[in-house]
N, C-alpha and C positions, 0 to 999 in steps of 0.2 A: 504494500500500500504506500500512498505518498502524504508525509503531512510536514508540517512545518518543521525545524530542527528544533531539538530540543535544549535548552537552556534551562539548568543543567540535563543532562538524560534522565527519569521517570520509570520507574519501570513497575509495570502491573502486572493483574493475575494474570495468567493464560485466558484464553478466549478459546471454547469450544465454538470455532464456528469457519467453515472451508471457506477461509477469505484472507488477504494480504492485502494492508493497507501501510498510508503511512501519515502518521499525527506527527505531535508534538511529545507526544509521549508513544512508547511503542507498546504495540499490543502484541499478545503471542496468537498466534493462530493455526489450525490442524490443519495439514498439509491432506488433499485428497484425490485422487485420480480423475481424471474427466469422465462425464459418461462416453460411451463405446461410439456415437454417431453425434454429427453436429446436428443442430434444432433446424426445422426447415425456416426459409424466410415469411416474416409475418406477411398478412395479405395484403396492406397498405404498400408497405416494399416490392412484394411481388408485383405488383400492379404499375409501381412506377416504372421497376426496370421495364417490363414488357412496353410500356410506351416510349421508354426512352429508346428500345431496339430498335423501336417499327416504324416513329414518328421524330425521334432524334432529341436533345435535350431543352430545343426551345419550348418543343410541346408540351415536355416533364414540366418546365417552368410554368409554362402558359394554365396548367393544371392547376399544380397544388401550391401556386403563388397569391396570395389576395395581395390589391394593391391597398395601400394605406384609406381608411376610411378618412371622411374630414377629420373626426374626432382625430386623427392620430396627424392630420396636418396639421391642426389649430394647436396641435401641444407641440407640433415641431418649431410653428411660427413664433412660439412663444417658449422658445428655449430648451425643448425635450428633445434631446439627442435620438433616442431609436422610440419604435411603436413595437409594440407585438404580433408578429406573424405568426400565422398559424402553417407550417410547411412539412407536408407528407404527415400527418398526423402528428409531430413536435411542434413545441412556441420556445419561438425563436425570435429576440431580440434584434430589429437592425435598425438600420440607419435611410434607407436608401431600398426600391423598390429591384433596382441591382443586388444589393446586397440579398433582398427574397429570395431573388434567382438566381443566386449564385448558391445560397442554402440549400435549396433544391436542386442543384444541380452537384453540391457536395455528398446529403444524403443517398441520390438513387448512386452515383459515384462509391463510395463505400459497399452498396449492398453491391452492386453490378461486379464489380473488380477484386472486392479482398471476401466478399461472403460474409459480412456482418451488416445485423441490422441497427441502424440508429433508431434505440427503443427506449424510450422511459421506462414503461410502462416493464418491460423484462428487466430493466434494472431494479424497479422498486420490489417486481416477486423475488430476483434474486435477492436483494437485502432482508425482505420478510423471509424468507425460506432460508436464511442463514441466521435468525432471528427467532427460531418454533417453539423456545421457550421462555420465551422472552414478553413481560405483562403485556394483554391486549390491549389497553390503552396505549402506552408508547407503539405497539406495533402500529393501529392506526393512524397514530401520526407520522410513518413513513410518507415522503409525500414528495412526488414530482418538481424539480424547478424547470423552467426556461430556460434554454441555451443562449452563453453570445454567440454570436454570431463568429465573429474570433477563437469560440472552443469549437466549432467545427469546422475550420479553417485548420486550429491546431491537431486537431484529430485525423484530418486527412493527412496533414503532413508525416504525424505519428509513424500511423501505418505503411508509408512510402517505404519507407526503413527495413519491413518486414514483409515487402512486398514478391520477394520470389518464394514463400512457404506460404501466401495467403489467395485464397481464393481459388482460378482457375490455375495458373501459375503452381499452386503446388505439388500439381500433379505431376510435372517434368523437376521437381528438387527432391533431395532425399527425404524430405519429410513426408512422401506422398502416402504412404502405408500406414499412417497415426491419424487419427480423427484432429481437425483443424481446435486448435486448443482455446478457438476466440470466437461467438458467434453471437452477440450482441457489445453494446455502449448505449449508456444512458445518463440522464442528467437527473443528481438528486437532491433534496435541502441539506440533510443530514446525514449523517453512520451512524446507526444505531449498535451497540455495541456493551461490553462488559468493561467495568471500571471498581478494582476495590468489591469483586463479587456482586457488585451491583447491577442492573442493565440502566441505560443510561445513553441520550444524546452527546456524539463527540464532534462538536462544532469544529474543530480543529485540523479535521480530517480532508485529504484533496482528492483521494482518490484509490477507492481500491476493487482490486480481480476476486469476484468470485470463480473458484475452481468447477463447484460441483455446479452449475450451471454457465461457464464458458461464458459469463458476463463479465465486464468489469463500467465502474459506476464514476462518473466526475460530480464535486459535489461545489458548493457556493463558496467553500473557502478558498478553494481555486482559484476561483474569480480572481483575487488580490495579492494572493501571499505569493512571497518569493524568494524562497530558501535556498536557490540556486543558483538562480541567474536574474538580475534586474531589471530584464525584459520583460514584459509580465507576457507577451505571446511566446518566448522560448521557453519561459517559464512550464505554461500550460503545455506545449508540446513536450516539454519533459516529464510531465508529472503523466501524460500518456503513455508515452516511450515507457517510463518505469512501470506502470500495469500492465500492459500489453506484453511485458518483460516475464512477470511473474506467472502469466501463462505459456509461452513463447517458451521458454528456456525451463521449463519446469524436467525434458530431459535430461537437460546437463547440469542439474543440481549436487548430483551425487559425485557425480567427476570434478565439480568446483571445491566441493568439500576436499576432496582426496587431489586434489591439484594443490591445494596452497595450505601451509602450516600454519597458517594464521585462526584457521579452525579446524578444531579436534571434533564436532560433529554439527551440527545443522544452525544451532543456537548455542553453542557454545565455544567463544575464541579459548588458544591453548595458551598464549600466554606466550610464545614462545618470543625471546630476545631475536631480534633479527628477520622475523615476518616480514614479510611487504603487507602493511595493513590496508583496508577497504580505502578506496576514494573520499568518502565523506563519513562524516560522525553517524550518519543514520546508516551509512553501510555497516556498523557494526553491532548492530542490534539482532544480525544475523546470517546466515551466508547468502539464504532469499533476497534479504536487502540488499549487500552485498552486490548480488550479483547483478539485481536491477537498477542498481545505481551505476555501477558499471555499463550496462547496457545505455542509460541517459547520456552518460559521459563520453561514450563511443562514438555514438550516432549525433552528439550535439557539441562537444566539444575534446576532440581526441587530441590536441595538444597536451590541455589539463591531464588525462586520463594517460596519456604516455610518459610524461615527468613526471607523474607522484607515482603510476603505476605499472609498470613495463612489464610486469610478467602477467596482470589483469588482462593489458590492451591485446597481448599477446593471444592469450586465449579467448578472448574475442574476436579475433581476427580469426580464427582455428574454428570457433562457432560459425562466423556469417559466412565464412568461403566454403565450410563444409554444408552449405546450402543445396550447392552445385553439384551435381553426380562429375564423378574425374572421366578426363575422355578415354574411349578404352586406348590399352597398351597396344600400341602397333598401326593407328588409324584405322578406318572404317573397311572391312574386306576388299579386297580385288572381285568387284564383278564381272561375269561370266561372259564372254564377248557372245553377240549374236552369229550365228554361227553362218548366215548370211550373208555378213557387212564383215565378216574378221577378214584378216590379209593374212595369205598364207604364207 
């Protein structure tokens, strides 16, 4: 998961609940296998890509774009930055009736190319369904936010990164025989969550991968914080890049562990004098983190990630290139001349 850094570090009870986030304070959480097949695409989505095939993206736009009502002129004329659109069944924050259709044209984008759906709606089951014991009043208060316009800007860009294992694409990478580890995004208010044995709103939280439903959630704290980078949109495409990580690479967890001395097993550093330690402070809350902070650092600023960690960048270079199946030894056979056109 992605949350603010912590000042000082915090550390709570464990959290039974198949999800990886990241606060201000770190939660522990059960590591859990994906189910066996991805989820098919919601019908909203299905519906866009099929028109974006057949009728092209302006159509997709012309669709499920509304242009600004007066009410949403009369608040621009008078100093309201964006209105609310409503786009492929998400509300979406923009500026500009561009901006609609550029949202629309980022969401069917998303579903069409990497096989994810931009879902609220499967974000807020995954948070309730990592939540099943948790009092039914705070469950009901799970609840949907509005996208900027800019987090799905950054979400596209995200996924660019992970783009030869996602979607149509992964069927020619070595990932093609594992069920795709990512099949929804959504936007939420809060993380419901365990604090002190408690259940309990974690305002603090950016963002985090549910496993057992192939979700991972962006939440309002997002919007602002900026633990990494002062950009607040490289920001937000990092705090994706690191969720997306936590399913993505959930493979090569065990070989991270058993690659670097720095940890003796999943949550636990060994101590040892001489480690090459995690990238950032919240990398060492665990080798999960670890490793999706690594992943941030790669894909967003691999200067940083090569000076403080050379043997990290290293095996992340060994991750993204073993994407790629190797060409076979010897080149492609000699075919067979036709025995017509051969010269004798």
């Amino acid at each position: 998961m992605r949350l603010t850094r912590p000042l000082p570090p915090t550390r709570l009870a464990p959290v039974s609940v198949p999800a990886r986030e990241r606060d201000e304070a770190r939660a522990g959480a059960e590591r859990v296998a994906p189910p066996a097949a991805a989820g098919r695409l919601d019908p909203t989505a299905a519906h866009v890509i099929a028109l974006q095939q057949t009728a092209g993206n302006r159509a997709v736009a012309g669709l499920i774009a509304r242009a600004p009502t007066f009410l949403d002129r009369v608040g621009m004329f008078f100093g309201k930055k964006t209105y609310l659109a409503t786009v492929a069944g998400e509300e979406v924050h923009v500026a500009s009736e561009a901006e609609e259709k550029d949202a629309a044209r980022i969401i069917a984008a998303i579903s069409s190319t990497y096989g994810i759906d931009v879902s609220s709606v499967k974000a807020m089951k995954a948070l309730k369904g990592a939540n099943k014991s948790a009092p039914k009043d705070l469950v009901d208060k799970i609840a949907k936010r509005p996208w900027l316009y800019k987090e799905l800007q950054a979400i596209e860009r995200a996924l660019a990164h992970y783009a030869p294992i996602l979607g149509k694409a992964r069927a020619g990478s070595t990932r093609a025989a594992a069920p795709q580890e990512l099949v929804a995004v959504g936007k939420l208010e809060e993380r419901l969550g365990e604090k002190a044995g408690k259940t309990v709103f974690k305002p603090t939280v950016m963002g985090t991968y549910f496993s057992a439903s192939q979700t991972f959630a962006m939440y309002k704290h997002g919007e602002t914080a900026t633990p990494d980078f002062s950009d607040i949109d490289k920001q937000i495409e990092g705090t994706a890049i690191h969720e997306i990580a936590h399913g993505i690479f959930q493979y090569a967890e065990a070989d991270f562990v058993k690659t670097f001395d720095y940890w003796l097993d999943e949550d636990t550093a060994s101590g040892k004098k001489g480690a090459e330690p995690p990238p950032t402070d919240y990398g060492q809350t665990s080798a999960a983190e670890d490793l999706a902070e690594c992943a941030m650092l790669y894909f967003l600023d691999r200067p940083r990630l090569e000076k403080d960690c050379p043997l990290r960048t290293a095996f992340m270079d060994k991750l993204v290139k073993g994407w790629e199946p190797e060409p076979l030894k010897g080149g492609w056979p000699e075919q067979p001349k036709d025995a017509e056109t051969a010269i004798a």
